[in-house]
C-alpha positions, 0 to 999 in steps of 0.5 A: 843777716843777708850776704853783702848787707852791710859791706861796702864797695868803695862808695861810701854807705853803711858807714856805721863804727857800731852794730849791736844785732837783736839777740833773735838774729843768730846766722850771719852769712857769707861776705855780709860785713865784708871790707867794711872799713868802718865798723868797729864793734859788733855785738851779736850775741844770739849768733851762733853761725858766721859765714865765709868771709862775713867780716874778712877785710874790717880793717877797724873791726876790734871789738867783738862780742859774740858769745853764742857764736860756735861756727865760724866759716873760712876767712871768717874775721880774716884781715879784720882790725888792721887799721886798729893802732892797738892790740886788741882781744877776742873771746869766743866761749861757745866756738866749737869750729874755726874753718881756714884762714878764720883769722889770718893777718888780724895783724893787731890780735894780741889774745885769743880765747876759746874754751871749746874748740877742738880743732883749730884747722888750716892757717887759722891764725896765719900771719897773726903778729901781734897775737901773744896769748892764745886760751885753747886749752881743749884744742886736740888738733892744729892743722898746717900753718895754724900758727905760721909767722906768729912772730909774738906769741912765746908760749903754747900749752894745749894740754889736750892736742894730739896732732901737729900739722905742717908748719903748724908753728913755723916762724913763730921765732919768739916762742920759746916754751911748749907745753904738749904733753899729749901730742902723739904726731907732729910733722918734721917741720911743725917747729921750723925756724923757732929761733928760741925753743931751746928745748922739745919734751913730748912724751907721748910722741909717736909718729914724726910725719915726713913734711916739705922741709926736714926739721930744723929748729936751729937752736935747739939744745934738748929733745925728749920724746920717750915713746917716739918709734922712729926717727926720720931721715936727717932729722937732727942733721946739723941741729946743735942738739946736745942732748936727745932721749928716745927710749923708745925708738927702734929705727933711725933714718939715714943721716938723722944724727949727721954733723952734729958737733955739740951733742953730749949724750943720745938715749937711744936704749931699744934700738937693735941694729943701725942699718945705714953706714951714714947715720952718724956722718960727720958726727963724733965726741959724743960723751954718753950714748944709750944704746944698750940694746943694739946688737948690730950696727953699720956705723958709730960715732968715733970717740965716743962713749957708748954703752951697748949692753946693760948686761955685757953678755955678748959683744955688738958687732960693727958691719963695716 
């Protein structure tokens, strides 16, 4: 299908609400359907290819039934089904490779499914929400404001992602459960203003990339991240977390457990030296610390309970 071949520009042609494409037409390219306010359905199930921009402002587009589809460019189905009063879903068995914006502001997208796609890139789903239920379960990847302000959607499991982009679920302050159990590298910011994630188990964490803004998941009760290596600058600052485990972890940034008021216990067992006399600014009570590895230390949390030797053979000494 040729580029701008069934698009409209505000006169009134190509007023079809449905297009069924003979399964020999398998490449749709850039803007062909594009702001056609009219078309509803589309079948096109020999299409393997979809261009940029190729169905983007179909404000009545819900229906979509294109099965061999495994391309989609940037802007793809972008602001597609706006003007649809209804939730609508999609499913995609053959997609291997969703370019940005694919499908952002599709306002009314209530589920997504793809068995195949292995990345899911840049504001893909941005603003998406309606979306609720998301099928992804071979997705190693989410890039930066994937997800950003899907205000519906309340659970994600990716058994298979490896990475968080910035921003990646940002806003979306109706999730509440997380199923990541294979992500090795998030952003500070991959969970910002989550409002119900009361609780983040990453067990493979890795690496916590410094993003635009520190983390701040504001209701945040419990962290556990057992391979985590280094915690960042300011990263539970002000975050009522009351329990945190980093087994793991051998350097903590300055400010990263500052003015916490809530937090009961703090695993942080192969830490040696606290370097920084701010790490625990405006931070004291807590009712159990692990912190039997460390030696040296230029600040602690003022009463409280702390364990710094599994083996009490010498003391820890306080660099003040």
């Amino acid at each position: 299908v040729r580029q701008y071949a069934f698009s409209n520009d505000g006169e009134t042609k190509n007023v079809f609400t449905y297009i069924k494409l003979p399964d020999t037409v398998t490449y749709i390219e850039n803007h062909a359907f594009y702001n056609n306010k009219y078309l509803e359905e589309i079948v096109a199930n020999g299409v393997e290819f979809v261009g940029a921009y190729a169905f983007s402002k179909c404000s009545a587009l819900y229906k979509i039934s294109l099965n061999s589809l495994e391309i989609a460019e940037k802007y793809a189905f972008n602001s597609s089904g706006t003007s649809y009063s209804e939730e609508y879903s999609i499913e995609l068995p053959s997609l291997r490779s969703l370019g940005e914006r694919a499908f952002s502001d599709c306002s009314s997208l209530s589920s997504f499914s793809s068995s195949l796609l292995e990345e899911i890139s840049e504001k893909a789903f941005y603003r998406c929400k309606g979306l609720k239920n998301l099928d992804v379960s071979n997705v190693k990847g989410i890039g930066a404001d994937a997800f950003m302000e899907c205000t519906a959607l309340e659970t994600i499991e990716l058994p298979e992602c490896l990475f968080l982009g910035e921003s990646a679920f940002e806003l979306c302050q109706k999730l509440t459960y997380t199923y990541l159990p294979k992500v090795s590298t998030m952003y500070t910011n991959s969970f910002n203003l989550c409002d119900n994630i009361l609780e983040l188990k990453l067990p493979m964490l890795t690496e916590i990339i410094i993003g635009k803004e520190n983390f701040d998941v504001p209701n945040l009760k419990k962290f556990y991240a057992a391979s985590l290596l280094c915690l960042p600058d300011y990263f539970f600052a002000n975050v009522p977390a009351e329990i945190v485990s980093v087994p793991a972890c051998e350097s903590v940034g300055k400010f990263a457990f500052s003015n916490i008021d809530t937090l009961e216990f703090l695993e942080i067992s192969s830490l040696e030296s606290i370097d920084t006399n701010d790490v625990f600014y405006g931070t004291e009570g807590i009712e159990f610390i692990d912190a039997h590895n460390l030696k040296t230390a230029k600040s602690l949390p003022a009463n409280s309970s702390i364990l710094v030797s599994s083996i009490p053979i010498e003391p820890i000494t306080l660099l003040f």
